[in-house]
C-alpha positions as CSV (number, residue, x, y, z in Angstrom):
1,X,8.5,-42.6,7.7
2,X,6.9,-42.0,10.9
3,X,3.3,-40.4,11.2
4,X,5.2,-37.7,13.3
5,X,7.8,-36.9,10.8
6,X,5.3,-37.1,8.1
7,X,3.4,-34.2,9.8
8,X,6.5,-32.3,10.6
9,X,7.2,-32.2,7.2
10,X,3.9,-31.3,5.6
11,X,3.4,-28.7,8.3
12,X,7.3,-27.3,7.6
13,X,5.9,-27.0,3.9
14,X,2.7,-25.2,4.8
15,X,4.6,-22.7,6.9
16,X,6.9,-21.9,4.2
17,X,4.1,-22.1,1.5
18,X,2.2,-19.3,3.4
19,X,5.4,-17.3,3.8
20,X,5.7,-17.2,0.2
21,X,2.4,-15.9,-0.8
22,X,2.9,-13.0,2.3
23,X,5.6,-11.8,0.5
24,X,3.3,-11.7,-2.8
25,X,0.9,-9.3,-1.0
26,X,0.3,-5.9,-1.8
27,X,-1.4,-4.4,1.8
28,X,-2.9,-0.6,2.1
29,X,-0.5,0.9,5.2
30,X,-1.1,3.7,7.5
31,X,0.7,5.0,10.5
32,X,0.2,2.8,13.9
33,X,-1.3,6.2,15.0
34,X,-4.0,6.7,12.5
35,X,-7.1,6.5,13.5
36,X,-8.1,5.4,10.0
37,X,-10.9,2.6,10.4
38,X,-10.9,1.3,6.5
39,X,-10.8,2.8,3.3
40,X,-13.1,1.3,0.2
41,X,-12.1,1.3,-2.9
42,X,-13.4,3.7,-4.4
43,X,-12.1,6.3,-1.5
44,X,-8.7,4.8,-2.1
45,X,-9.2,5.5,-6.0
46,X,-10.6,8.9,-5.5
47,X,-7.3,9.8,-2.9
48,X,-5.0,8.7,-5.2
49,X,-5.8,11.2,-8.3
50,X,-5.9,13.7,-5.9
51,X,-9.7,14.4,-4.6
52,X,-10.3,14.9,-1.3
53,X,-11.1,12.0,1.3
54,X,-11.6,13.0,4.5
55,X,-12.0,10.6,7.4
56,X,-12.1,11.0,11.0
57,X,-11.8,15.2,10.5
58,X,-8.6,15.0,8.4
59,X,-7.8,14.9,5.2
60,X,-6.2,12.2,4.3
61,X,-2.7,12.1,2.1
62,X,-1.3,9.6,-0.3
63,X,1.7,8.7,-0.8
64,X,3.1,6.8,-3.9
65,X,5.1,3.9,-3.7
66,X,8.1,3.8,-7.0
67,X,10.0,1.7,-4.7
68,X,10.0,-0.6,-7.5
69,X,8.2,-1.5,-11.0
70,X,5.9,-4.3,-10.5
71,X,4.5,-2.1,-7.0
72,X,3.9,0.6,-9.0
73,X,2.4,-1.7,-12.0
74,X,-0.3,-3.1,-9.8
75,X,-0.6,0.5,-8.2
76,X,-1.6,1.4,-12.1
77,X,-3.5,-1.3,-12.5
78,X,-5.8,-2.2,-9.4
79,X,-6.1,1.0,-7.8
80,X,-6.7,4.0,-9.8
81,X,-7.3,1.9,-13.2
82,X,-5.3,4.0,-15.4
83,X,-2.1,4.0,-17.5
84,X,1.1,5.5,-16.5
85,X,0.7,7.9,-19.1
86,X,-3.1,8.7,-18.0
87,X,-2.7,8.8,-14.4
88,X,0.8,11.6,-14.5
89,X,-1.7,13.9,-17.1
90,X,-4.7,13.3,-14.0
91,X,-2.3,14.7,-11.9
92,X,-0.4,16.8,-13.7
93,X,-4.1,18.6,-14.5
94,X,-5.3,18.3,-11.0
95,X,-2.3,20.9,-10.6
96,X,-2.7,22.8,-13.2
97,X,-5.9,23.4,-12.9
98,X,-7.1,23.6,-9.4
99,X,-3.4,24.2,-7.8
100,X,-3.3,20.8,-5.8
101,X,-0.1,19.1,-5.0
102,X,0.8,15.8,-6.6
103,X,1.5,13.1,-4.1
104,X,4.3,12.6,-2.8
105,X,6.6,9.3,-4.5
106,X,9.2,7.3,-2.8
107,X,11.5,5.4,-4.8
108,X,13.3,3.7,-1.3
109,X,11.0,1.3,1.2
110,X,12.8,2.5,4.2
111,X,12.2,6.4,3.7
112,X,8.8,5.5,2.4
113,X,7.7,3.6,5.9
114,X,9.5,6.5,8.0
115,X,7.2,8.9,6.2
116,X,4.5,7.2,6.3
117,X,4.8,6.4,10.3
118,X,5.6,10.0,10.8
119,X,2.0,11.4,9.6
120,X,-1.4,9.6,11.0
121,X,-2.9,11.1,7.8
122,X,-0.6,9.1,5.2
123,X,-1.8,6.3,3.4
124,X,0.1,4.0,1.2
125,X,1.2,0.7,-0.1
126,X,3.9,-1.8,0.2
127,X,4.8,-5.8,0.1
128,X,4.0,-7.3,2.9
129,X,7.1,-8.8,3.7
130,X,8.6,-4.8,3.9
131,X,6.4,-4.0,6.8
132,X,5.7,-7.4,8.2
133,X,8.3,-6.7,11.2
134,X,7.7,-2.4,11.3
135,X,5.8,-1.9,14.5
136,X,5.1,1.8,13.4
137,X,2.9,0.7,10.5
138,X,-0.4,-1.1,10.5
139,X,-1.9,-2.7,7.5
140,X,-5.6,-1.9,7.0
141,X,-6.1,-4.7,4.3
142,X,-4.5,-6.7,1.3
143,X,-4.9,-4.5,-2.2
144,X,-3.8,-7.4,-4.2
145,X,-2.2,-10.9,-4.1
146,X,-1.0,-13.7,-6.6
């Protein structure tokens, strides 16, 4: 084999080897129109059971990803640190008790993107491959890879 070819081919494999670990990326997503700089972890923690975050003058709102099991595992697990069962009763008392709103949970990608796009105050989550190619969303960093 040719030195060209050889490097053809191991380049062909490093493309589709970094295509693979994009799509097993969990990225924090705004609106294209947000004028949200960064968010920390801790401020993503704290937005996510329901405290107020506000950045640049607005309050910022989350909005839940259930668009499938593993997203919403990892969501449990590496962002607010909490059960299932933990973070719905963190909620449901956040409600209860001072009259918040729960977030709002999207169970379909493309209605989940649409909203998201449609309010500069949104923030969310998603795969990387589902808004690699959605000029309306801008990913402010990776939340977790394998």
């Amino acid at each position: 084999m040719s030195r060209l070819a050889a490097t053809a081919v191991l380049l062909t494999l490093l493309v589709a080897g970094a295509q693979a670990l994009a799509d097993e990326q969990l990225v924090l997503i705004v609106s294209v129109d947000s004028r949200i700089a960064q968010l920390d972890s801790l401020q993503l923690r704290k937005l996510f059971l329901g405290l107020t975050v506000p950045q640049t003058g607005n309050r910022l709102r989350p909005v839940l990803n259930e668009t499938d099991a593993r997203v919403k595992e990892i969501f449990l697990q590496n962002i607010v640190s909490m059960s299932d069962i933990t973070y719905d009763r963190s909620l449901l008392r956040l409600t209860l008790i001072q009259g918040q709103r729960q977030p709002t949970a999207y169970k379909d990608i493309a209605l989940l993107l649409k909203a998201v796009a449609a309010d500069p105050s949104a923030v969310s989550y998603a795969w990387s491959k589902d808004v690699a190619h959605e000029p309306r969303i801008r990913i402010l960093r990776v939340l977790w890879y394998d």
